[in-house]
C-alpha positions as CSV (number, residue, x, y, z in Angstrom):
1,X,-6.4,-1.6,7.4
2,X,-3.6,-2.2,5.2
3,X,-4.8,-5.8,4.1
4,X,-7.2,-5.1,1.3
5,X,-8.0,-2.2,-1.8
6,X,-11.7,-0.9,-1.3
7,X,-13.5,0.7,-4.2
8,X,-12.2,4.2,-3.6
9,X,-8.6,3.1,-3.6
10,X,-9.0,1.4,-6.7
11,X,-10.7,3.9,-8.8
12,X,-7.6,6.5,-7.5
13,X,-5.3,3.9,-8.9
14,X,-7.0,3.6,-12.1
15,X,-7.4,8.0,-12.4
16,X,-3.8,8.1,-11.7
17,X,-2.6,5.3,-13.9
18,X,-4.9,6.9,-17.0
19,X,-3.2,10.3,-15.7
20,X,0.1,9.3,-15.6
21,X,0.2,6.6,-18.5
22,X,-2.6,7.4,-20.6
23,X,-5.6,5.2,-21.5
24,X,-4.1,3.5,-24.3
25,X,-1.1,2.3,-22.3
26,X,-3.0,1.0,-19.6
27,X,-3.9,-2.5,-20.4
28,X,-0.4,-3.2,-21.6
29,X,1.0,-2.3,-18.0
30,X,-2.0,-4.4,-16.5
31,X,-1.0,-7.7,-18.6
32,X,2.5,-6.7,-17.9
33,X,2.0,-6.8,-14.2
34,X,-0.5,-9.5,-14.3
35,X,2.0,-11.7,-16.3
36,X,5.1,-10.6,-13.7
37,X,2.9,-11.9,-10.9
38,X,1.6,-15.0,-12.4
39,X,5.5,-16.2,-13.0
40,X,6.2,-15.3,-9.5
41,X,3.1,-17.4,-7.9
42,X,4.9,-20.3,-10.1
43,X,8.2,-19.4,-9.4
44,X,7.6,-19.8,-5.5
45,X,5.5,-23.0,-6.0
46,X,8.3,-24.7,-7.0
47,X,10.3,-23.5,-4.6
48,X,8.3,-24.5,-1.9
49,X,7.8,-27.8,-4.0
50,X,11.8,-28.4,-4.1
51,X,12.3,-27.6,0.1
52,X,9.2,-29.9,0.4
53,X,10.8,-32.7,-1.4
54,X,14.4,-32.0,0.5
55,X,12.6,-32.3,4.1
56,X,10.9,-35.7,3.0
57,X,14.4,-36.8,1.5
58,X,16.4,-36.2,4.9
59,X,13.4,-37.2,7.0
60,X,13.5,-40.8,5.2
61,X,17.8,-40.8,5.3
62,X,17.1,-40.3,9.0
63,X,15.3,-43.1,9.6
C-alpha cells in the first residue's frame, strides 16, 4: 500500500509543489533532491563496501 507512488499521487505532488513553490522553482528543487539522493546511494555503497572488506579482513585473521 505504502510501497509505491501511482499516477494520482504523483500528479498531487507535482500540483502542490507548482502551488507551494511555483513553476519556475520546481526543477531546481527536483535536481536538488535528485542530486541529495544520488550522493546518498554512493555514500551507503561505500559503506557497505568498507564493512564488506572488514568481515573478509577478520574472516582471513581468523583462519
Amino acid at each position: 500500500m505504502f510501497g509505491r507512488l501511482g499516477g494520482t499521487e504523483l500528479i498531487v505532488i507535482l500540483v502542490v509543489g507548482f502551488l507551494i513553490f511555483g513553476p519556475k522553482k520546481l526543477p531546481e528543487i527536483g535536481k536538488s533532491f535528485g542530486d541529495t539522493i544520488r550522493e546518498f546511494k554512493k555514500s551507503a555503497k561505500a559503506t557497505e563496501d568498507e564493512i564488506k572488506e572488514a568481515v573478509e579482513m577478520e574472516s582471513i585473521k581468523e583462519n
